[in-house]
N, C-alpha and C positions, 0 to 999 in steps of 0.2 A: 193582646192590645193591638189594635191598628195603628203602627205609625203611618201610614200614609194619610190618617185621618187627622193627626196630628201637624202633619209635615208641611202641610198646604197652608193652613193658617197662620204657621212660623216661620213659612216664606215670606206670605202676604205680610205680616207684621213688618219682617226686616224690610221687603221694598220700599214700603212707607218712610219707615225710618231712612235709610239711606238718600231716597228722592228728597223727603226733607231736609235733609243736611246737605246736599249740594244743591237747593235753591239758595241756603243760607247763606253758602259762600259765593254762589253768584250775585246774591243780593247783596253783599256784602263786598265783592270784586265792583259791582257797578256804583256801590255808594261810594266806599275811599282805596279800590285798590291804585298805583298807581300805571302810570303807563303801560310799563315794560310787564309789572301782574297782569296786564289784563291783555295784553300783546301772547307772552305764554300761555295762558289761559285759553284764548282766542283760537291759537294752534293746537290747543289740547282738544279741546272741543271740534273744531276741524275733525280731525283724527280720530275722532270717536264717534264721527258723523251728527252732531249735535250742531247740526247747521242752522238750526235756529238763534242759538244761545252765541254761537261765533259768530253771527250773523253783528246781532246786538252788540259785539266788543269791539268789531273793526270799525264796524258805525262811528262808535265812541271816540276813537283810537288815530282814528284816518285823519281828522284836522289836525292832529298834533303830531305824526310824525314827523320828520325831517326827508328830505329825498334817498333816503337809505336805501337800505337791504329789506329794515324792516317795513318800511312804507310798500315799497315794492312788492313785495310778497302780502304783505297787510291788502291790497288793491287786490291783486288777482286770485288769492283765499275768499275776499268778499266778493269776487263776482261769478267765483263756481258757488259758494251761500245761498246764492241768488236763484241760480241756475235749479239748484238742487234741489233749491225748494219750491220750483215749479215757477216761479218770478222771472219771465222769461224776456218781457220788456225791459224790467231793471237788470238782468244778467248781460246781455247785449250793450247795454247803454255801458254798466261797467268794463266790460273787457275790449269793446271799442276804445272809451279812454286810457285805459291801461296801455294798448295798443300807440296810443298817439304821443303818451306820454312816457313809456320805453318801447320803442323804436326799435332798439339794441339789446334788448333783454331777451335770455335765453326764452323767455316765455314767449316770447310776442309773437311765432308765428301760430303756437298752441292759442293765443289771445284772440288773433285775427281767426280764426275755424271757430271757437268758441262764441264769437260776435256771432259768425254768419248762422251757426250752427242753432245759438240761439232764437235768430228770427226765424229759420224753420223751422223749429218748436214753435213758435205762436204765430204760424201762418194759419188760415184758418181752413176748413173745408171747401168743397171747390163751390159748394151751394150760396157762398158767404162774398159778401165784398171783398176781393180782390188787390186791394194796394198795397195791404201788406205786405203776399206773396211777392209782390212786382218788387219792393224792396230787398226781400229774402232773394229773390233771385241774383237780385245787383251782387248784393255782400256775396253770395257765393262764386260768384261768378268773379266776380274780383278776386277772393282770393284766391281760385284756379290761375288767374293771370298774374297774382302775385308769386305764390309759390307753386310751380306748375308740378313739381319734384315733389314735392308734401308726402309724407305717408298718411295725410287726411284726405288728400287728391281723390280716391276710390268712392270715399264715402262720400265727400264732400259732389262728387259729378252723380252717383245715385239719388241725391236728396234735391239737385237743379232738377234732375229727369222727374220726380216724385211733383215739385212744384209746377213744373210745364204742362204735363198733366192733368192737373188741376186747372190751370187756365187755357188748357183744351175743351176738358170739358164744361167749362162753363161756359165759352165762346160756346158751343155747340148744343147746350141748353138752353142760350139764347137764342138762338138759331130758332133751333124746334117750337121753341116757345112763341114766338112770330107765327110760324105756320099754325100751331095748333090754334091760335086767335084771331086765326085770319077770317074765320067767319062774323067777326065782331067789326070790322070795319075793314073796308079795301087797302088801305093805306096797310096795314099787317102782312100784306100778299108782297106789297113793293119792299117793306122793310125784311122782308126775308132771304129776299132774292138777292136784297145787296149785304147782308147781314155773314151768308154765304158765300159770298164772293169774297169779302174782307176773309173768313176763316179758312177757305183755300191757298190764299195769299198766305197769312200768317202761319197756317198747318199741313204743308202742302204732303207729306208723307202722311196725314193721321188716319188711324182705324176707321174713321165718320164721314169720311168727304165720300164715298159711293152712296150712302144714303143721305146723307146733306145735298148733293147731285141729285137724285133723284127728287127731292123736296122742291127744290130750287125748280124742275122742269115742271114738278106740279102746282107750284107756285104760281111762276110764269105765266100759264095758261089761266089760269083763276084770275088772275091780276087782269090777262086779256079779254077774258069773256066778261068779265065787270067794268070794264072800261068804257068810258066814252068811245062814240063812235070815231074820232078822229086823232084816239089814241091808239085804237085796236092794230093797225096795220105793222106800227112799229113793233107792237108786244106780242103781237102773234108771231111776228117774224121773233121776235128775242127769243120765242118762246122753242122754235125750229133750231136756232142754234143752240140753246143748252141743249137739247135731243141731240143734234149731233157729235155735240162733243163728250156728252155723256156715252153714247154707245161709241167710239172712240176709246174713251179711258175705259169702259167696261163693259165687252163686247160680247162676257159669258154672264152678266147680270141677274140677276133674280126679278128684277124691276122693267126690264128688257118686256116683257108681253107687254104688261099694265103701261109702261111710257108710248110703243108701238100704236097702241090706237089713241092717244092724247095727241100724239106725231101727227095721225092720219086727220086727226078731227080737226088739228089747229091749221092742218093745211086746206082742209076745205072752208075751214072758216076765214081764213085768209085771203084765198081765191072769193070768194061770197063779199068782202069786205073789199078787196081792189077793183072789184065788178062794179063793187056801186058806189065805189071812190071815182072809176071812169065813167059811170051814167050820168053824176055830179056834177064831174067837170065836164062832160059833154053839155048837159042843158045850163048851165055857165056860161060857155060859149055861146049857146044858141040866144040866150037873151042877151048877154052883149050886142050878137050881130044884130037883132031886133032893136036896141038900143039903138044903135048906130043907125040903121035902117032909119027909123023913126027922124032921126037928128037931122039927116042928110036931107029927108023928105020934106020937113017945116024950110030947109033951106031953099 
């Protein structure tokens, strides 16, 4: 005889049966057990990782405690619940007020990590809107300055760097993204150059500002050869200092050839443009003086 051909179906049997009997008695804890059953209950389930089911008895449970031991505990069981079941705005939202509301509980600097810990779980990818991260950052960073000692401390400054990141690179996908569109309208050329300058500002150490620099110098240039004529002379010239301080900050470049004759070109077109900015205003003057001439003459 094969028991093991036996044995499998008189497992599955008994699973059955036992899951049915303890829905029964949770159906039966949430019709009339009272408080304190379903406070027990509630930690049982806990305990056996059945964070769904304890999720639903502190639910229950929470208006009616008193500001106890068991309330206390009842709050912060329901906002790892939370946590654990991937509920990561309602996890935060609980253990911030747990936080607020024991101050003084052994829990509350595990509360305060927990909070921050949770909006970095639902911060989102760096490709995504961004506000939430900027909040995730706050709480973390907060509690660095709240408890700077923490043995959460380590993790808690890897998970800020993990978020900064993120809003690096998406400043810098921004960035890129101006330039690569810049053939769609002129304005794209302007908005990258300043786009760039902001995320140097804001990222002055990051892995992208040598090639964000060089964007910005081939930017510049595109911005000036498209320009009107009596905007060129400023942008050519803008265009001569990014080059300079680019080969400055990165004098063994890779971008170094390719900038080099953008360099060379914006300076002749430069000279070509204050040449005939000065033949301009020479014949300006000359009909002035003709003007005058004329005025002086009927006198």
């Amino acid at each position: 005889m094969n028991f093991n051909r036996l044995l499998k179906p008189a497992i599955l049997v008994l699973t059955v049966i036992v899951f049915a009997a303890c829905n029964r008695e949770f159906t039966r804890l949430q019709k009339s057990g009272s408080t304190e059953e379903k406070y027990k209950a509630a930690l049982k389930y806990y305990n056996e990782a059945d964070y769904f089911r304890a999720n639903l008895l502190f639910d229950e449970i929470l208006p009616l405690l008193k500001g106890d031991s068991t309330a206390e505990k009842s709050q912060f069981y329901n906002a790892y619940c939370n946590f654990y079941q991937g509920q990561y705005q309602l996890s935060s939202y609980y253990f911030k007020t747990f936080y607020s509301t024991y101050a003084n509980s052994p829990y509350a600097e595990e509360a305060f990590y927990m909070y921050a810990y949770s909006m970095f779980k639902d911060a989102p990818a760096y490709n995504l809107d961004q506000e939430s991260t900027l909040t995730a950052i706050d709480a973390l960073q907060t509690f660095l300055n709240t408890f700077p000692n923490s043995d959460y401390a380590e993790e808690c400054t890897k998970n800020l760097a993990d978020l900064r990141e993120r809003l690096e690179r998406k400043a810098y996908e921004k960035a890129f993204l101006y330039y690569k569109t810049s053939g769609v309208t002129i304005a794209n050329y302007k908005a990258a150059v300043i786009t760039i300058d902001n995320f140097k500002r804001e990222f002055p150490d990051s892995k992208y500002n040598e090639e964000l620099a060089y964007i910005q110098v081939k930017s510049q240039y595109e911005l000036a050869e498209n320009s009107f004529f009596r905007k060129q002379n400023e942008r050519y010239s803008a265009t001569l200092d990014f080059y300079e301080s680019f080969i400055d900050d990165y004098p063994q470049s890779k971008y170094q050839k390719e900038l080099s004759k953008i360099y060379l070109d914006a300076q002749e077109r430069l000279q070509k443009v204050v040449e005939q900015e000065e033949e301009i205003e020479k014949l300006k003057e000359e009909a002035n003086k003709k003007r005058e001439e004329a005025v002086l003459g009927k006198n």
